[in-house]
C-alpha positions in Angstrom: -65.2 -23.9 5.6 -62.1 -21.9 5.0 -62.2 -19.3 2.4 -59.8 -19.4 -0.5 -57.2 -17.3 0.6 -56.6 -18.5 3.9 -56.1 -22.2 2.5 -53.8 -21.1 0.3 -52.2 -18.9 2.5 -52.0 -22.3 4.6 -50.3 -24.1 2.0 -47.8 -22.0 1.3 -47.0 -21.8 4.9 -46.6 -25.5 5.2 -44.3 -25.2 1.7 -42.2 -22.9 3.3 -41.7 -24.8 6.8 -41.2 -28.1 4.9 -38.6 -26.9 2.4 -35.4 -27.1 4.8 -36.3 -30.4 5.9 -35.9 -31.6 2.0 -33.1 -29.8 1.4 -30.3 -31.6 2.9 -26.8 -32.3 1.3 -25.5 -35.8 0.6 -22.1 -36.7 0.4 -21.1 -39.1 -2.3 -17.5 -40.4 -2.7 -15.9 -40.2 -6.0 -16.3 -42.0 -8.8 -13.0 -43.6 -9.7 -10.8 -41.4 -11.9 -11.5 -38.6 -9.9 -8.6 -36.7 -8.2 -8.6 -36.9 -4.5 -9.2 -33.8 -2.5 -6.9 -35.3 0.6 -3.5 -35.5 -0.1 -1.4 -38.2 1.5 -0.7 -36.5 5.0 -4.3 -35.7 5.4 -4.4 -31.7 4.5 -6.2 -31.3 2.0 -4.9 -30.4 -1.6 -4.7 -26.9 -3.2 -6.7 -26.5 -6.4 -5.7 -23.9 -8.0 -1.5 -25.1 -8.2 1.5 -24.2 -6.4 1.7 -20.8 -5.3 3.7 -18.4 -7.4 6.4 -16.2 -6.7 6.1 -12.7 -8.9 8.2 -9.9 -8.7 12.0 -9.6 -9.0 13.4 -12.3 -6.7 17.1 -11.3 -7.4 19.9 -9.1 -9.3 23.2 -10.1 -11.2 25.7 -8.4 -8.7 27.1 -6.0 -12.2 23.5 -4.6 -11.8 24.3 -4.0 -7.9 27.6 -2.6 -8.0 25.7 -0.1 -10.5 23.4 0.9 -7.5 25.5 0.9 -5.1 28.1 3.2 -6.9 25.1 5.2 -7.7 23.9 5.4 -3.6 27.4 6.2 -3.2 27.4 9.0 -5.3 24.3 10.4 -3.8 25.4 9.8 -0.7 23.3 7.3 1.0 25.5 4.6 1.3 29.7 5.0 2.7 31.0 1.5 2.2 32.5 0.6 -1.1 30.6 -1.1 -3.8 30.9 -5.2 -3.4 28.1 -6.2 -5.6 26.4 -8.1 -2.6 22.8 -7.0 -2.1 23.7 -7.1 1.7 21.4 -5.6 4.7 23.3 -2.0 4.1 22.5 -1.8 0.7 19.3 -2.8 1.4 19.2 -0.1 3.9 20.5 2.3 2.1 18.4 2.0 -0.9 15.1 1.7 1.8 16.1 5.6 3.0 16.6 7.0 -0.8 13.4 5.7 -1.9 11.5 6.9 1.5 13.4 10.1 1.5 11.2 10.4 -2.2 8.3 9.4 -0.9 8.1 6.3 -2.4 7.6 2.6 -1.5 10.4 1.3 1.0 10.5 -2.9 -0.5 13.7 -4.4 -0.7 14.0 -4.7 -4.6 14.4 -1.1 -5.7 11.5 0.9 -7.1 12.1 2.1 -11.1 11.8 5.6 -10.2 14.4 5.5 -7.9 16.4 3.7 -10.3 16.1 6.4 -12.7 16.4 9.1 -10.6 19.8 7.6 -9.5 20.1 7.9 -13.5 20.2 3.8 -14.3 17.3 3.7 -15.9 16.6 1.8 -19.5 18.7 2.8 -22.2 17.2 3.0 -25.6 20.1 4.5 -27.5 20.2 0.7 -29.3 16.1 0.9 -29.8 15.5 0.5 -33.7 14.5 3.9 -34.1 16.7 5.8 -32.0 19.3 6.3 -34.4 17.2 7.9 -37.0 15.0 9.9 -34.8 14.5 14.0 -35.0 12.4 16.1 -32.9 12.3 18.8 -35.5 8.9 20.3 -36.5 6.5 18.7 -39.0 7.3 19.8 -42.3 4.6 22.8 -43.5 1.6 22.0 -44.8 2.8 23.3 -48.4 5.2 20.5 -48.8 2.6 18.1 -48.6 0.9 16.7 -51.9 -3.3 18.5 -52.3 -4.5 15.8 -52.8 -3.3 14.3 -49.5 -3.9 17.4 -47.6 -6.8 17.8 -48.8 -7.7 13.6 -47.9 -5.9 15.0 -44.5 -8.4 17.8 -43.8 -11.1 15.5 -44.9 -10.9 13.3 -42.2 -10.6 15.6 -39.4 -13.0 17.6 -40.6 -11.6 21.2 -41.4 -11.2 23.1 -44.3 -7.0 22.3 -44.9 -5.8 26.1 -45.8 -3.9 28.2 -43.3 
């Protein structure tokens, strides 16, 4: 008679070669309600949606004579500005960028917009108007009690 092992060891080797032969797929059509994968010229449908288009597809042609008076002015470009994004522009715009080393697509890069100086303008930004970029007032114009809630919470002793 077999010993223990070598049965089991059988049966487990008889599992193993049996498995595939049990695990075969079936196909079962949809149950109705269900959306067809097919669509009606025989490809077969996209699940996710409709590809989407990202990026800057085009400009208002005020925004293009700005670059192109701009590439002018740098000298990249000789003809006058028409506000057409034409195949010069284009051009044009495709050396300045890889003459700075960076990306050559046909929508302009930000930093070469702002090197050509038409970057944002945040003179209108809420805060603008108001703003100083003088120094922090001294420490001795500040209330003790908050300077010393101030030096509390980060931890040092608040005197100078």
């Amino acid at each position: 008679m077999l010993s223990f092992r070598a049965s089991l060891g059988i049966v487990f080797s008889f599992a193993l070669l049996a498995t595939p032969a049990f695990a075969t797929r079936s196909h079962k059509a949809p149950a109705t309600g269900h959306r067809s994968t097919r669509s009606t010229h025989g490809r077969k449908a996209s699940r996710r949606g409709a590809h989407r288009v990202r990026g800057q597809q085009s400009m208002e042609p005020e925004r293009v004579t700005q670059i192109q008076q701009a590439l002018i002015r740098e000298h990249y470009l000789s003809a006058g500005a028409t506000g057409q994004w034409d195949s010069t522009t284009q051009a044009a715009m495709q050396k300045f960028q890889a003459d700075n080393g960076w990306q050559t697509k046909l929508m302009p890069d930000s930093r070469a917009l702002k090197k050509l100086g038409l970057g944002p303008d945040y003179s209108d930004a809420i805060n603008a108007r108001a703003s100083s970029f003088n120094d922090p007032p001294p420490i001795s114009s500040i209330p003790s009690g908050q300077a010393a809630g101030f030096a509390a919470a980060a931890g040092t002793s608040g005197t100078n």
